[in-house]
NUBA-241332 format. One record per residue (C-alpha): residue in three letters; x, y, z. Coordinates in pm, 1 decimal. Layout:
# NUBA-241332
type:px:py:pz
ALA:X:Y:Z $
...
//
This chain:
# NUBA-241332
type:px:py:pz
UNK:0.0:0.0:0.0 $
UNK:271.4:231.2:91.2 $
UNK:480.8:135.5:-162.6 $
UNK:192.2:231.4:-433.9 $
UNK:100.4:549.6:-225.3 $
UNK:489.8:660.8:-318.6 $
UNK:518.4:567.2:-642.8 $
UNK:163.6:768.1:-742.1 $
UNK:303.8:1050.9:-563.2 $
UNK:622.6:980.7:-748.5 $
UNK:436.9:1014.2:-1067.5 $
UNK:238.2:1342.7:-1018.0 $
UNK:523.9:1495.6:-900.8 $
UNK:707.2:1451.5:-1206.0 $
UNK:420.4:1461.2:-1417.4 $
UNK:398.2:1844.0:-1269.4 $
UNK:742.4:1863.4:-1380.3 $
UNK:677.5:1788.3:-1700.4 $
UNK:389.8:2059.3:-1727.4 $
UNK:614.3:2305.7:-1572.2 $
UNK:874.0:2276.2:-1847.8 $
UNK:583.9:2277.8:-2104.7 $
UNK:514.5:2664.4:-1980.7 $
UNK:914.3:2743.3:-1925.6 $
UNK:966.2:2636.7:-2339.3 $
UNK:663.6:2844.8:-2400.0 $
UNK:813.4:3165.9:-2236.9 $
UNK:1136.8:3112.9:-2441.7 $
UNK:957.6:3066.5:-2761.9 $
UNK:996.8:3306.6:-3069.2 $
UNK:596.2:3389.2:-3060.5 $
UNK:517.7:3673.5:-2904.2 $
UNK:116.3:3821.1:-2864.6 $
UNK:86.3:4200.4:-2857.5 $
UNK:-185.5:4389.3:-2707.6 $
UNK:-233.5:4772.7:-2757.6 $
UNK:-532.8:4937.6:-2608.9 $
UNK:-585.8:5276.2:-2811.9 $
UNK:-957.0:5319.6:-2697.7 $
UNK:-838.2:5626.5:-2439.3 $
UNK:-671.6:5780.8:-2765.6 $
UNK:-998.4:5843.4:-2935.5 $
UNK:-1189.3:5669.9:-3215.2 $
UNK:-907.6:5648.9:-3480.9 $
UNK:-539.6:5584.9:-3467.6 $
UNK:-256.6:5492.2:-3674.5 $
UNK:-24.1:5238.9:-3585.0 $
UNK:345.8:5231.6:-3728.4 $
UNK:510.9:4872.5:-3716.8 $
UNK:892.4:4918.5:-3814.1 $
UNK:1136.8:4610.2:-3848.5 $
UNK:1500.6:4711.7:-3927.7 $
UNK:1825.7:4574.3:-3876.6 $
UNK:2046.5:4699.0:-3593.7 $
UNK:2348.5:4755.6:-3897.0 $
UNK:2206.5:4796.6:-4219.1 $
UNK:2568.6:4678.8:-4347.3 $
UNK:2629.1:4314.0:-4308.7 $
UNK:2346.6:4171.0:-4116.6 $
UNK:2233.6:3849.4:-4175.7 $
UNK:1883.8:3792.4:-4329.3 $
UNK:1579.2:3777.5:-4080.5 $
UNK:1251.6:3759.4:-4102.6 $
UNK:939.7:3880.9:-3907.3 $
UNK:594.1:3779.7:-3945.2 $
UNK:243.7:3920.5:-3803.5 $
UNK:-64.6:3748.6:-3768.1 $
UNK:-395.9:3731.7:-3613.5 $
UNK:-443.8:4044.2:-3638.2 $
UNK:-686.8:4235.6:-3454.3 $
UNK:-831.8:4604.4:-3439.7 $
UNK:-687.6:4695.0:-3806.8 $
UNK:-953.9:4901.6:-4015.1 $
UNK:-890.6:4801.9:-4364.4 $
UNK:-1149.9:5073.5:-4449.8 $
UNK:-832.1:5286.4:-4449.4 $
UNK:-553.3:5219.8:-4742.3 $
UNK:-234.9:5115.4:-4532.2 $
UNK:124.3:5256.4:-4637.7 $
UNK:355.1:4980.3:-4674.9 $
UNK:718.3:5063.4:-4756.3 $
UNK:1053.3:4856.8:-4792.5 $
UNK:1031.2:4484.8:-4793.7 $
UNK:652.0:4415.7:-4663.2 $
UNK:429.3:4262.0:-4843.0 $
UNK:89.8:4143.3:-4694.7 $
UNK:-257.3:4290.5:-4567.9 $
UNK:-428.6:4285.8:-4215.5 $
UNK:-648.9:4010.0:-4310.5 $
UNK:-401.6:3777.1:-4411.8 $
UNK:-89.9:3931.2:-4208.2 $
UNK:206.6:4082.2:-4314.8 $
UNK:576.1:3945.5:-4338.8 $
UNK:868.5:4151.0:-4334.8 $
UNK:1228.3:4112.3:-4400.6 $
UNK:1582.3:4324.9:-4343.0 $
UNK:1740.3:4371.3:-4643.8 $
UNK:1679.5:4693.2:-4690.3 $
UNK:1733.3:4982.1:-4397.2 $
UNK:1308.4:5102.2:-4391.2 $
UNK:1085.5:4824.5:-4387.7 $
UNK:755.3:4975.5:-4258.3 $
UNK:366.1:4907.0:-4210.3 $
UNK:146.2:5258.0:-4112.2 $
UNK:-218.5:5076.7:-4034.0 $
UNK:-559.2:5277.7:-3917.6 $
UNK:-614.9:5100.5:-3619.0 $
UNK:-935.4:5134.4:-3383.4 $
UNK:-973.1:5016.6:-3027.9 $
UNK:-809.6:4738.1:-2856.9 $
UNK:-536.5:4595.8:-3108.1 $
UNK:-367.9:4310.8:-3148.7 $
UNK:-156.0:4080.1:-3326.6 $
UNK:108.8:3773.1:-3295.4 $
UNK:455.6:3849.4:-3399.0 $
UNK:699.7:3553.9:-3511.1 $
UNK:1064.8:3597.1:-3609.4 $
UNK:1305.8:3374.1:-3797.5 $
UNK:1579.5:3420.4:-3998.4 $
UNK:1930.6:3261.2:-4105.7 $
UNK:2227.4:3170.6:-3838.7 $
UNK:2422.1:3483.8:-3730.6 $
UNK:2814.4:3400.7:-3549.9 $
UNK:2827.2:3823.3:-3504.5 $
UNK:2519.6:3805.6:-3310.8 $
UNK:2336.8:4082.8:-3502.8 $
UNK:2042.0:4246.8:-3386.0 $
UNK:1698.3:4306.9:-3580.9 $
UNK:1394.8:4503.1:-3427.7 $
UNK:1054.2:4572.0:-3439.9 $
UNK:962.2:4883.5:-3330.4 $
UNK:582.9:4963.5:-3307.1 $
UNK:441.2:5336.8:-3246.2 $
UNK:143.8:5479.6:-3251.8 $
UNK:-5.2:5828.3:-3404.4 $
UNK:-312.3:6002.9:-3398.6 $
UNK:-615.5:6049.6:-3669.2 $
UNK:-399.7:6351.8:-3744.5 $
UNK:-144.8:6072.7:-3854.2 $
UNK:159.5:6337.5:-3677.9 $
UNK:76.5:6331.6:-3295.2 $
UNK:277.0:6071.8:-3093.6 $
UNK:75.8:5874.3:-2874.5 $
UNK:140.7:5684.4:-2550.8 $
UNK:446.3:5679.1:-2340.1 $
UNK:779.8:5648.6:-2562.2 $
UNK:1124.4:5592.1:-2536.7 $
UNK:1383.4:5806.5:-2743.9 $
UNK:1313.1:5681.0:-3069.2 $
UNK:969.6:5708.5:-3027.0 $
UNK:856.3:5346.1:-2982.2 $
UNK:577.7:5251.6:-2763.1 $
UNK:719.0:4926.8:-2760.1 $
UNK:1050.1:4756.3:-2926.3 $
UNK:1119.2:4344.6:-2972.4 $
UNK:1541.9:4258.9:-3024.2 $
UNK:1549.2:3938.6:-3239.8 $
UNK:1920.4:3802.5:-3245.8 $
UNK:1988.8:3524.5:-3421.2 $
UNK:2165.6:3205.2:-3309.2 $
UNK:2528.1:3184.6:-3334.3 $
UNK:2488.6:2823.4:-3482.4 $
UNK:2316.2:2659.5:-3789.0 $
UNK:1965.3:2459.4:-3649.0 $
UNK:1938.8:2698.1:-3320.0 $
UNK:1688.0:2887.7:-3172.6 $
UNK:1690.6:3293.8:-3205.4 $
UNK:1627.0:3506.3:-2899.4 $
UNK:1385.4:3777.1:-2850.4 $
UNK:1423.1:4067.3:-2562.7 $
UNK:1219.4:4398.4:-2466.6 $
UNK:1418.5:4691.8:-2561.5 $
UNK:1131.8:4890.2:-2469.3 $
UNK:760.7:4869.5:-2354.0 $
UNK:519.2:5137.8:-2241.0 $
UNK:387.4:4903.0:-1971.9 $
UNK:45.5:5191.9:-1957.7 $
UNK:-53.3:5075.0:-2275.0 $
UNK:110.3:4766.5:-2425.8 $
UNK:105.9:4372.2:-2311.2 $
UNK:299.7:4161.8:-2445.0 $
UNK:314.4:3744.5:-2381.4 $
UNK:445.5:3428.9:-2507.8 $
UNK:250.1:3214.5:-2725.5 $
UNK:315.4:2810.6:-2644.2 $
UNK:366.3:2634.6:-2955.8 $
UNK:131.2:2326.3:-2988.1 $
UNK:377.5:2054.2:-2871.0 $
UNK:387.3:2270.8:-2524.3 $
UNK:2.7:2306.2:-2518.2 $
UNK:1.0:1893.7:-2591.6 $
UNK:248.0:1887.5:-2348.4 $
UNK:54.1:2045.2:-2091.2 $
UNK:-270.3:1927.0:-2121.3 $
UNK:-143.7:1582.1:-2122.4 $
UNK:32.3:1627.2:-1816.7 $
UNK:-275.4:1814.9:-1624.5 $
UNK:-486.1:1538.4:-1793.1 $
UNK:-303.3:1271.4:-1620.8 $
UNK:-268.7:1448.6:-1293.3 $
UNK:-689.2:1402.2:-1282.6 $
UNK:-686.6:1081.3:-1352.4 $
UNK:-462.6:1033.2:-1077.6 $
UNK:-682.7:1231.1:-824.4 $
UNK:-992.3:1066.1:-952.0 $
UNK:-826.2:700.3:-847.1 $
UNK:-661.8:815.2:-520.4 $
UNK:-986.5:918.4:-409.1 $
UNK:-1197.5:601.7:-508.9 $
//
């Protein structure tokens, strides 16, 4: 009896483990979902989504994709500029080979969108970032809290030193008033989780028959 009661115990404890590093390789993934809230701003606002390369000499292709995008009014035309290419109802993928690669979007409300980088292996360590502002109807007015350049909120995508690795992502910025930001699992670590939390009830449904 005692010697079942352990090894149960045993085997929630590292099935908890196992859940736990589900949500740790979810907070290191390259996924990131932005939230903007521009509803105290008044009806209409544009939103300027910037992804440049830290050295516009010599750094290594990377790549930057939105989607799920949320609060866009595609009543407006959009300005795209450098290498964009895409709409808000299919999402838009940038690159850095060129220094300007820009998105200015009528936005309404609460916004918000998923943001994925990629790119080739880097050994200098380069940086690329997304820098996202906002304006007013007015299309000149700053909105929102900003740092020197005038970002409401800027994402740092280095990419790994080796062939096959993973890229990291850091805040440079983030006006913390009116921008969330959070990591979005990829399915293995939602399968990951649910099966562990799945078999942690079946394990509390037999210890207490």
């Amino acid at each position: 009896m005692m010697f079942a009661h352990t090894t149960s115990l045993t085997l929630r404890r590292s099935l908890l483990a196992l859940a736990l590093s589900a949500l740790a390789g979810a907070a290191a993934a390259d996924v990131l979902h932005v939230e903007l809230d521009t509803s105290g701003f008044g009806p209409l606002s544009w939103i300027d989504l910037q992804f440049n390369p830290a050295n516009s000499t010599g750094a290594v292709l990377a790549e930057l994709s939105l989607s799920h995008l949320s609060g866009f009014d595609t009543s407006l035309v959009p300005e795209l500029n450098g290498d964009v290419a895409g709409s808000a109802a299919g999402g838009f993928h940038f690159a850095n080979t060129t220094t300007w690669n820009d998105v200015f979007h009528a936005v309404r409300g609460k916004v918000s969108f998923d943001v994925t980088f990629s790119g080739l292996s880097d050994p200098k360590s380069m940086q690329s970032a997304l820098s996202v502002s906002l304006y007013g109807a007015d299309r000149t007015t700053q909105l929102g809290n900003v740092d020197a350049y005038g970002s409401l909120l800027r994402l740092d995508w280095t990419a790994s030193p080796v062939v096959g690795g993973q890229g990291a992502v850091s805040i440079g910025y983030q006006d913390l008033a009116h921008v969330g930001v959070s990591a979005v699992p990829e399915p293995s670590s939602w399968l990951m989780l649910g099966a562990g939390l799945a078999a942690l009830g079946v394990l509390g449904v037999r210890r207490r028959s």
